[in-house]
N, C-alpha and C positions, 0 to 999 in steps of 0.2 A: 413292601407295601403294595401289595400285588391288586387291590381293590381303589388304589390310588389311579391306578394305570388308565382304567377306562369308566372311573366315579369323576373323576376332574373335572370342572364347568369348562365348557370350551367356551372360546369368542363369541359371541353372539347373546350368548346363553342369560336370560335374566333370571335364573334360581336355580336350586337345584331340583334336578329331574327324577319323577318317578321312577319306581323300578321299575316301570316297562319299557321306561323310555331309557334306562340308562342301558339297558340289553338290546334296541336295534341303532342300525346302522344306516343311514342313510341312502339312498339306492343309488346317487347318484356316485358315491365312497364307497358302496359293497363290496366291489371287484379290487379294491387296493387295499381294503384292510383287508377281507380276508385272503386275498393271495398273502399277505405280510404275516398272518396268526399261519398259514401253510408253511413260508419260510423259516419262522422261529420254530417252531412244533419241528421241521426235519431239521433243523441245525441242531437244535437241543437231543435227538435222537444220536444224532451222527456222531456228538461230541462225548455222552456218557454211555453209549452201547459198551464199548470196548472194559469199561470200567464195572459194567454190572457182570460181567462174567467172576469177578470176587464176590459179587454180593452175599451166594447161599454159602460160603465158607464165612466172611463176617459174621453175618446171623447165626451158626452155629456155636463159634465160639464166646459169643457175645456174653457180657457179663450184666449183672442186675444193672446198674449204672446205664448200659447203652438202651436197656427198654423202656427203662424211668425216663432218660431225658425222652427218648422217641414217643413216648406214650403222650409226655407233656407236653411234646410241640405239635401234637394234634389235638390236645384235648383247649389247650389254651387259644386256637384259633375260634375257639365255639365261639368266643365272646373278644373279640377284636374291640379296640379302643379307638377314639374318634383324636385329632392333635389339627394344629393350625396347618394349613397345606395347600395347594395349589388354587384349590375350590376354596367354597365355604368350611371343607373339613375335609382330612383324607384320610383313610382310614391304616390304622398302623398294626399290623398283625406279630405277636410278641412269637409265634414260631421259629422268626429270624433267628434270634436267639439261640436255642437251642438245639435248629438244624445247622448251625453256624459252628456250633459246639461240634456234630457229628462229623461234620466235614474236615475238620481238625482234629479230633480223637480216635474218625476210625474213615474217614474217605471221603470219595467223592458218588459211591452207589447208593450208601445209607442215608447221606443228606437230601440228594435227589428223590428218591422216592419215599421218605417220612413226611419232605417237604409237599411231593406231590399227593399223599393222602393228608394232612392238614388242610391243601387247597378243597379238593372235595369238601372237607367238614364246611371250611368259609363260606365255597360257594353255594351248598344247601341251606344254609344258615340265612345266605344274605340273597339268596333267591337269583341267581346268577346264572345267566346263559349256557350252555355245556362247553359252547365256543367262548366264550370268557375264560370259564374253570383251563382250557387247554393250553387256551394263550397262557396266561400265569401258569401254569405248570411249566410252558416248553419257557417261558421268560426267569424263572428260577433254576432252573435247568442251566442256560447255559450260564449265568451267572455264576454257580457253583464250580461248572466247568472252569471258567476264565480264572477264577480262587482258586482253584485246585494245581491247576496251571501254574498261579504262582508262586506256591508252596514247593511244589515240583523241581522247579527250576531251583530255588532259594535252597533246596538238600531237606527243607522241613518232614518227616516223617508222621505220620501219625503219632496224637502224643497221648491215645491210651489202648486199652485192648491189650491181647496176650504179647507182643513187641515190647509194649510199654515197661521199663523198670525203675522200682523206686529210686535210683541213680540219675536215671536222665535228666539232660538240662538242656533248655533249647536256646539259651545263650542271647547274646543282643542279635545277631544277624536272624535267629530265631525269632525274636520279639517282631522286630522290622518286618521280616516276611509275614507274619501272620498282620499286621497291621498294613502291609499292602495289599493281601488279600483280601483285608475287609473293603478297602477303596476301592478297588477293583470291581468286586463284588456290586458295590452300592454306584459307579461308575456305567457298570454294562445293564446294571438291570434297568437303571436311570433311562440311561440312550434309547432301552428299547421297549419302555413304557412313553417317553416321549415322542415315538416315530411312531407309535401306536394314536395318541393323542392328533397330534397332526396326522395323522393319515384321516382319522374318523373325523375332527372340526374340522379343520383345516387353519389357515391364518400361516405363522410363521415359525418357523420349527424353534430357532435360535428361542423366540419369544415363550414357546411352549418350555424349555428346556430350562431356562433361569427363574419363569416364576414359584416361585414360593421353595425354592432348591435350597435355601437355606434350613430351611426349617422343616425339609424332609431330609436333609444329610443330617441333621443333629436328633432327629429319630433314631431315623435308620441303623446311623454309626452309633448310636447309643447299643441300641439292641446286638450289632454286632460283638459292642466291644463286652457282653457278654457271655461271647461264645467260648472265649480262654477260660473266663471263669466256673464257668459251668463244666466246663471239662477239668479244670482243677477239685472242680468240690466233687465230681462224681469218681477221681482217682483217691479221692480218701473215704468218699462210704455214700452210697447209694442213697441213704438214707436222707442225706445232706441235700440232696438236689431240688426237692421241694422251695427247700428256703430260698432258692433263685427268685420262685413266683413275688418276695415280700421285694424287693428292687421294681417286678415289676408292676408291684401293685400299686408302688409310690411313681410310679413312671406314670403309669395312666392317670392319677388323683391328677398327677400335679398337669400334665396334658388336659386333663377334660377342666382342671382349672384356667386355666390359661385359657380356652375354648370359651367358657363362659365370660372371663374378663373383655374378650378380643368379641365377643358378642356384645354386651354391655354399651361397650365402645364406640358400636355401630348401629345401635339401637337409643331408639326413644323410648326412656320407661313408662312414660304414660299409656302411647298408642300402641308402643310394641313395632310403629314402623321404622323402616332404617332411618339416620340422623344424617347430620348436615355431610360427615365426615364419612359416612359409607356412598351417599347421593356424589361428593364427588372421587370415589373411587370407582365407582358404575360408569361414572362420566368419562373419565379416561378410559376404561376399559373397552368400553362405547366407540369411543372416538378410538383407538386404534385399531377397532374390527372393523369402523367402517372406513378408514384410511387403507386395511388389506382391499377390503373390498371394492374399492375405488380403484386400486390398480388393478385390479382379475377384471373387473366390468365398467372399463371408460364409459363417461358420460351414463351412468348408474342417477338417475332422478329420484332413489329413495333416501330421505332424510330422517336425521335425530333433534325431536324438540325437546324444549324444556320450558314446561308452564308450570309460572308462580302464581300463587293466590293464598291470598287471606280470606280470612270473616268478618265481612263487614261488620261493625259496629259490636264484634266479639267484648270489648270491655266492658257495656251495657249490661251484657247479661251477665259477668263478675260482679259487678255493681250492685246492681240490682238482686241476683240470685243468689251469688255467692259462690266462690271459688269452684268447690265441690261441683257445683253444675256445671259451671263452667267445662271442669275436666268432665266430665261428661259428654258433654256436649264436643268436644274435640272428639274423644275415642269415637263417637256416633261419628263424625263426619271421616274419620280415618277410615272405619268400615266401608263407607258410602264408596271413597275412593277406591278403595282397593277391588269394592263389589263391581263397579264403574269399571274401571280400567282394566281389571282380567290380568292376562298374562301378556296384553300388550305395551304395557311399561313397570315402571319402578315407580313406586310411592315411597316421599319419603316428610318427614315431619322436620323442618327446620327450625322451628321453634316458635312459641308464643303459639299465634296465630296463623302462621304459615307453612302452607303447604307447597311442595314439588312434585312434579311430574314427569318424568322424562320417558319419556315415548320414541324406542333405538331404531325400529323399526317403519315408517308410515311411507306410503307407496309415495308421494310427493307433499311437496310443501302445504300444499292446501288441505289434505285431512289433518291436519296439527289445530285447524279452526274446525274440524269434525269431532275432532276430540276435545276443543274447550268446550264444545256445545252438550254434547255429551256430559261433561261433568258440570257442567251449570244447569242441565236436566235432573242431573242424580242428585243434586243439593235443591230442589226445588220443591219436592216435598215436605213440609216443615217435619221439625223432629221432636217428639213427646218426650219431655224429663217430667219426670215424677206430675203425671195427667194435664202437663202445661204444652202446649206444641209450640213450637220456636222457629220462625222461619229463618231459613239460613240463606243466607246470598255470599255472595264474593265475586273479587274482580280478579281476573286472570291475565296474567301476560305473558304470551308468548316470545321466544327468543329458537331459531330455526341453527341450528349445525348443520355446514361450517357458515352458512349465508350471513350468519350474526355472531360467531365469533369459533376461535378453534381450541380456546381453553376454558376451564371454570369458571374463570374469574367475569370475562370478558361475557359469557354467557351467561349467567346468572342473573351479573350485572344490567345488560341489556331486558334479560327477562324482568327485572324487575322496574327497569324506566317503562316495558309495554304494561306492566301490571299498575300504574300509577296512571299511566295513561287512559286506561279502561274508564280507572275511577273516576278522573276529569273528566270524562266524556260521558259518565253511568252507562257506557255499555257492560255486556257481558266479559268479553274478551278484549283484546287487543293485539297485534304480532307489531312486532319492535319495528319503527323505522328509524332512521335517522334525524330525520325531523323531531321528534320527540323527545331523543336522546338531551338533557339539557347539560351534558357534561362532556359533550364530545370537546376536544381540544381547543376548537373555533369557537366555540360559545362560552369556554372558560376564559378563552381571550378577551372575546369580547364582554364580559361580566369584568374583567379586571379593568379592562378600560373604562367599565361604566363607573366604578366605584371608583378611580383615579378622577373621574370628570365630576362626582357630587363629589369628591374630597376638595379637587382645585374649586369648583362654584363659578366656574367662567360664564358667564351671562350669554356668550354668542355658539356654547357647544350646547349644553342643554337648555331649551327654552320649552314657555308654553305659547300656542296660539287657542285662538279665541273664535269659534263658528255662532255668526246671531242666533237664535233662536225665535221664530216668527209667530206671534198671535194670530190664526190665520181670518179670523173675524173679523178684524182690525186693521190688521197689519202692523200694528205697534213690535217690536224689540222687548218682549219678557226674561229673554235671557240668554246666553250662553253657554259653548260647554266647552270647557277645558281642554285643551288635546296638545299631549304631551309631543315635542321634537328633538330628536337629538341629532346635532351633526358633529357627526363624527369626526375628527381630524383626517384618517386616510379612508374610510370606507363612504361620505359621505352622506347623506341622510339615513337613517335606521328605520324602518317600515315600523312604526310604533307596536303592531301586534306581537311582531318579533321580539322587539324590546322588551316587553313582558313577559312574555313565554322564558327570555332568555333571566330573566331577575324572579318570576312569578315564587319559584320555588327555593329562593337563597334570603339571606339577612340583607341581602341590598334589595329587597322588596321592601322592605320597613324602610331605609333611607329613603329611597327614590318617592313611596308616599308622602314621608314626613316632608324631603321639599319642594312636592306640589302643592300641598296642604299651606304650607310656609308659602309660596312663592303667589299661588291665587288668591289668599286671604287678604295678603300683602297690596294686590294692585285691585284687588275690591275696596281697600280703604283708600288707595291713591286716585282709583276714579270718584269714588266718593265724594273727598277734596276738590274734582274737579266739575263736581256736583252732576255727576251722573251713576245712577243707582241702579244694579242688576242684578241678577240671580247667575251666580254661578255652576254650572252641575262639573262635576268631577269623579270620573271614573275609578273604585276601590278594587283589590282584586282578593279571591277567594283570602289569601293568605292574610290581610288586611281587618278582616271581618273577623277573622278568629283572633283578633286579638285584643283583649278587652280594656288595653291600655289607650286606643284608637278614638275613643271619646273622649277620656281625660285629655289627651294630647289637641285633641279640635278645640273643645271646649280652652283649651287653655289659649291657643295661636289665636281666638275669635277674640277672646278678653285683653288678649293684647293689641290686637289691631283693633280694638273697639267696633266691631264689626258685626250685626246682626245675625244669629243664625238660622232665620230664615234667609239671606241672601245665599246659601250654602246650600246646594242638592249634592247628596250622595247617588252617582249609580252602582248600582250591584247587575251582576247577571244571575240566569235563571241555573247554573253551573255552582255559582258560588250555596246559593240557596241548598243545593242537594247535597255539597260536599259533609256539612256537618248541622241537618236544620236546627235543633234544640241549640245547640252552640251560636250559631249564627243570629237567631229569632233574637236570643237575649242583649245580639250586640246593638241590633234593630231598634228594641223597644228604647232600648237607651239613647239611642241618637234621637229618634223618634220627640223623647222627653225633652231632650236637648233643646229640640225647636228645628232642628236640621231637616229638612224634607228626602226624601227618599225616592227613589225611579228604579225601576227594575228593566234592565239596558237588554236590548235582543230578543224582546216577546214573541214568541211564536216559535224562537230554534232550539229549546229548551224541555223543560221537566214538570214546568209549569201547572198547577192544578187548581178550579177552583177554590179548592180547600186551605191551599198555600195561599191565593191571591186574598181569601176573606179574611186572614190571621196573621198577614201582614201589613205593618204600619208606612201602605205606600202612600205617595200622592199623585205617581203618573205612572203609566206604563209606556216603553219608545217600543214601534212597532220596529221591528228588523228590516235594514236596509234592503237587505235580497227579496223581500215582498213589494216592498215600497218600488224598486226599480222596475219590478217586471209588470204595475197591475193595469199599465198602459197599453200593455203586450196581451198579457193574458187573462183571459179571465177567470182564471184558481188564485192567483197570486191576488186579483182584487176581490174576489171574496173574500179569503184570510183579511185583507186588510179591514173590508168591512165590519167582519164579523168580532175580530180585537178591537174597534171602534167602538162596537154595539155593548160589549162586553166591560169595555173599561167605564163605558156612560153607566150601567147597571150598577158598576159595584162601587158609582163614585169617584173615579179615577179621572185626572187629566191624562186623553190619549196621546204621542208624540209621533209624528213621524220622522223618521231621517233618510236620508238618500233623495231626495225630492229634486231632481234635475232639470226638471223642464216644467212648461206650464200647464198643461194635458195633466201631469199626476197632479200637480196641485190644484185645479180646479176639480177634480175628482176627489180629491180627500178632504177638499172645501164641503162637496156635496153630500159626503158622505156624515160629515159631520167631526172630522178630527180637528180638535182644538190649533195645538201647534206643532209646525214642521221645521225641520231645519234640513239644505242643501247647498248643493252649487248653483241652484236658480238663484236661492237668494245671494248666498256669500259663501268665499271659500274659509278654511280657517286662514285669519291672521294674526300677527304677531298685536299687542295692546294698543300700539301706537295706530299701527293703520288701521283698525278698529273704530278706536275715536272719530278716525277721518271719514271711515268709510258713515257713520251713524251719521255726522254731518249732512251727507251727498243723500242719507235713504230715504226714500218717500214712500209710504205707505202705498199700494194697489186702490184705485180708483173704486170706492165704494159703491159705486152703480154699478160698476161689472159683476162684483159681487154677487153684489143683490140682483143681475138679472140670473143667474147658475142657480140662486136658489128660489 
């Protein structure tokens, strides 16, 4: 397989290369492969000179049988066959055969130069360098030598030609030898198409030398072990020798079948691009080119990403359009990638909705976010199915090799917590950090503890506290908001954000709401009893809202504590609203019926549009702490606060502020006109009990100071 030699995808290599490119050499590798095609070419010379001095008495004697086979294993290299092989495909040339025959029926001169005009036919055929054509001549060459060698030695004679007589038997030690000579044979020409290989990529020879050896020795030795037979049929009648071709016409069928199967395999039939299973075959291959490469150039800053991404809201247009467009609409976006990405990475289609990207090559870590932008440019043009355009978006997450992990698993994995991540946040992109990660080890722990601490229901690990809520007109107590604590038994208090983050995306998201739900409703009817009436607000989280059991379930906990639902605000964030709005709207309008009032928590760090705030059934908007802290400092910060004041009075809305620390921002937000605030001026959160005590002790603000601010 002499077009195997130097067709092979080397390390690095992401497809196969044109024929221009598979005919040069790299300049910085010129001088060692071609001194190595110098070496082979005069070894190959040195070893069958002595042997061609028989050749013009061969040829004379020669009988129909030796020009038939000779003719054949030139004429049959016109059209070489493709088999599974080192590459994507190596090419297998059925010559072997036949000059394998010559080499055993009449020598080592006649197979060497049949076999060397066969190569010319390949090489014209398949458009190959003259230094290619030479190398494969002088690499069959000695190969034949080394055969012939062990024929030699083993006493084996030529077994046709005028010597030959219908008597002769070549016996078992006969058999043997010619079946070491085929090893032999497929052994030397191996080594030194593999020192070919690594001389022109480079990487590791060993590596170069076992891949895909399996499956080019069961060619190969196929074709050899044709060469007896071939020489047995040409010793009963010339005529007979054709019929060799029908063996190898079922050789190649069932090769170029297997070729398509082993395609199939690796391929997405929709898009045509490679599957989940070829993506991590790249991926290793990847990763051990650039593991050589990591030892040749210490402290080497070029890295291998792998960015995941879906289509957003891809169901919709199933839905709505119907399958067929759908698939549609994928091949368009498979194009988009591939047109995007060039020959600087691998595309591949993992299914459904999702796409991969792995990108072997990128000068450092930070063009992996040049390339998500890039591909969130090339999807930004919507895409026409039958005169309808469709705009296409998706959220990508990057994962960095080796920085995020040194196998499939781990990487993919990773890419796909950043690709989740994008979506919570509606950016374009994302690259993995650990933070994010919601399944790293420590946060699976800590999620088993959470759900060990609502199964035990101990009153002093998970609690709620209670922060006033201030009428700032008045100074009256309107209400409250819920704020979840957990103390841990050995980690001690849990940074509530955390806490979420770390349940937001599991089944103990549903627990942990159902007993705040359960545990606020609860001491809204016990203050009630103690004839003190407020409004509670309580924080939902995206996961929360999608779920349309979430009303049935309040409505049911309100009917049992007998408990108003207006005394019940839900907050949402401006995050929850974008993850899924048509989903979400309907969980809204429903509460909304209920009687449960609604807030929209963190106004101003969000996604927020008029259009969303006129079509949602709010009743206040809380301006975001990080404005509220600073608008005493700066004056950006107290514009924004203004201007959400200004905004939530137009469209009807009670404004909220939180974070209100000192007395400056709250005479400022008095002035401005924000209804109510809640802080550490007024109160910190506390637990119900000292609640009570604290509303005892609170006195409203002096209403003539007031009234002199405004």
């Amino acid at each position: 397989m002499h077009d195997a030699g130097l067709n092979r995808i080397g390390p690095g290599d992401a497809g196969a290369r044109s024929v221009a490119g598979r005919n040069i050499v790299p300049r910085d590798r010129a001088a060692g492969v071609f001194a190595y095609v110098a070496l082979v070419v005069v070894g190959a010379v040195a070893s069958v000179a002595l042997a061609f001095t028989d050749l013009p008495e061969i040829l004379r004697t020669a009988g129909p049988s030796f020009w038939v086979i000779a003719v054949m294993a030139v004429v049959v290299d016109a059209r070489p066959f493709n088999a599974p092989g080192r590459g994507p495909t190596a090419t297998v040339f059925p010559s072997i055969a036949f000059t394998f025959a010559l080499l055993l029926g009449w020598g080592l001169a006649p197979a060497v130069a049949v076999q060397a005009a066969a190569v010319v036919v390949s090489s014209i055929r398949l458009h190959h360098a003259p230094w290619r054509a030479v190398f494969n001549a002088g690499q069959y060459a000695l190969a034949f030598a080394a055969s012939a060698l062990v024929l030699n030695l083993a006493g084996v004679p030529p077994v046709s030609g005028p010597t030959m007589s219908p008597d002769t038997s070549l016996g078992m030690v006969g058999v043997l030898a010619i079946l070491a000579a085929a090893c032999v044979w497929f052994a030397v020409n191996d080594a030194l198409v593999t020192t070919a290989i690594w001389l022109r990529f480079g990487g590791s020879w060993a590596r170069a030398l076992t891949g895909g050896l399996r499956q080019e020795a069961l060619s190969t030795l196929s074709l050899l072990a044709l060469g007896p037979l071939v020489v047995a049929v040409g010793n009963v009648s010339a005529v007979l020798v054709p019929l060799i071709l029908v063996p190898l016409f079922t050789v190649n069928e069932l090769a170029r079948f297997t070729e398509q199967e082993q395609l199939k395999s690796v391929r997405d039939e929709l898009t045509g691009l490679p599957n989940r299973k070829a993506l991590y075959s790249e991926m290793r291959a990847q990763a051990r080119a650039y593991a050589e490469r990591s030892s040749r150039v210490p402290g080497d800053r070029r890295r291998m990403a792998l960015l995941l991404l879906d289509i957003d809201q891809f169901r919709r247009v199933n839905d709505a359009l119907g399958h067929a467009v759908g698939d549609q609409l994928l091949g368009a976006v498979a194009d988009r990638l591939r047109e995007c990405v060039g020959g600087d990475g691998f595309v591949a289609r993992l299914g459904g909705d999702e796409f991969a990207i792995l990108a072997p090559r990128l000068v450092d870590p930070a063009a992996a976010g040049v390339l998500a932008e890039r591909v969130a440019d090339a999807l930004a043009e919507p895409i026409t199915l039958h005169g309808l355009p469709l705009d296409v978006t998706a959220a990508t997450g990057v994962a960095i090799y080796p920085d995020h992990g040194t196998d499939n698993t781990s990487l993919l994995r990773h890419a796909e917590i950043a690709m989740y991540d994008a979506k919570d946040r509606g950016a374009t992109y994302a690259v993995y950090t650990p933070e994010s990660d919601h399944n790293s080890p420590e946060r699976l722990e800590l999620l088993a503890d959470l759900r060990r601490a609502l199964d035990v229901a101990r009153p002093d690990e998970i609690q709620l506290f209670y922060q006033p809520q201030i009428q700032m007109a008045s100074g009256n107590v309107v209400g409250v908001e819920a704020l979840l604590r957990w103390h841990h038994p050995k980690q001690g208090v849990i940074n509530p954000e955390h806490l979420i983050k770390v349940a937001e995306h599991t089944a103990v998201m549903r627990r942990l709401t159902s007993r705040v739900l359960e545990d606020v409703i609860a001491q809204l009817a016990k203050w009630r009893a103690q004839g003190l009436v407020v409004r509670a607000s309580i924080n939902v989280s995206v996961r929360d809202l999608h779920r349309p059991e979430l009303v049935d379930q309040l409505a049911a906990i309100l009917a049992e504590r007998a408990v108003l639902p207006n005394q019940v605000q839900l907050e949402i964030t401006e995050g929850a609203l974008m993850a899924d709005p048509r989903r979400v709207l309907v969980t809204l309008h429903r509460l909304d019926k209920l009687g449960v009032a609604l807030s929209l928590d963190d106004f101003g760090t969000g996604y927020s549009s008029l259009q969303h705030l006129r079509r949602l059934p709010l009743a206040e908007v809380k301006i975001d702490r990080s404005f509220v802290l600073g608008m005493a400092t700066d004056p950006d910060d107290a514009a924004v606060v203004g201007s959400i004041i200004d905004l939530a009075r137009a469209l009807g809305l009670r404004a909220v502020a939180e974070g209100v620390e000192d007395d400056t921002t709250r005479r400022m937000l008095l002035r401005d006109g924000c209804e109510v605030a809640q802080g550490w001026f007024y109160a910190r959160p506390m637990p119900p009990d000292a609640l009570v005590a604290w509303l005892a002790r609170y006195r409203p603000p002096r209403l003539s100071e007031e009234t002199e601010l405004r």
